[in-house]
N, C-alpha and C positions, 0 to 999 in steps of 0.2 A: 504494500500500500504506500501510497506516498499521500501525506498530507500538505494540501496548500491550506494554510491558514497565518492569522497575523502573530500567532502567539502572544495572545495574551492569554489571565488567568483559566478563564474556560476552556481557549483551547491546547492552554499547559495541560490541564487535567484531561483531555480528550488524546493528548497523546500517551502521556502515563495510562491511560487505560488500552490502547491501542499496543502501548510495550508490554504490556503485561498479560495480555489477552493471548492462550494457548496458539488461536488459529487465526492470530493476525500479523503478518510480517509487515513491520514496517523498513520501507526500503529509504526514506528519505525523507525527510521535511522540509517543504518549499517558504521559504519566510517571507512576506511583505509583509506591509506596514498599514495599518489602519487605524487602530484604536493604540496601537502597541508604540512609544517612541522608539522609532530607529535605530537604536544605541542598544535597545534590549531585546533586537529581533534574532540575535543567535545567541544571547546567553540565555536567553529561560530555554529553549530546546538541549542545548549543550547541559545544560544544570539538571535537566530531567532525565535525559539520556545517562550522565554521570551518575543520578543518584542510583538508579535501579541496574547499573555498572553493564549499559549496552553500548 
């Protein structure tokens, strides 16, 4: 799966459930920016990916 979303809160938690989910491979996340400032468009994926160590 690949997720296009802005990362922010909701869709921080929609990727953690996506890594964590037996029969969902996530292949990548595509980041833009909308609700998210620009600056935190790849550390909250980086940070979520890090914590659950994928």
């Amino acid at each position: 799966m690949l997720l296009f979303a802005d990362v922010g809160i909701d869709d921080a938690v929609a990727l953690i459930y996506a890594l964590l989910h037996p029969r969902i491979r996530v292949l990548g996340v595509v980041a833009s920016f909308g609700n998210t400032p620009r600056k935190l468009l790849l550390i909250v994926p980086w940070q979520s990916c890090n914590l659950l160590h994928r």
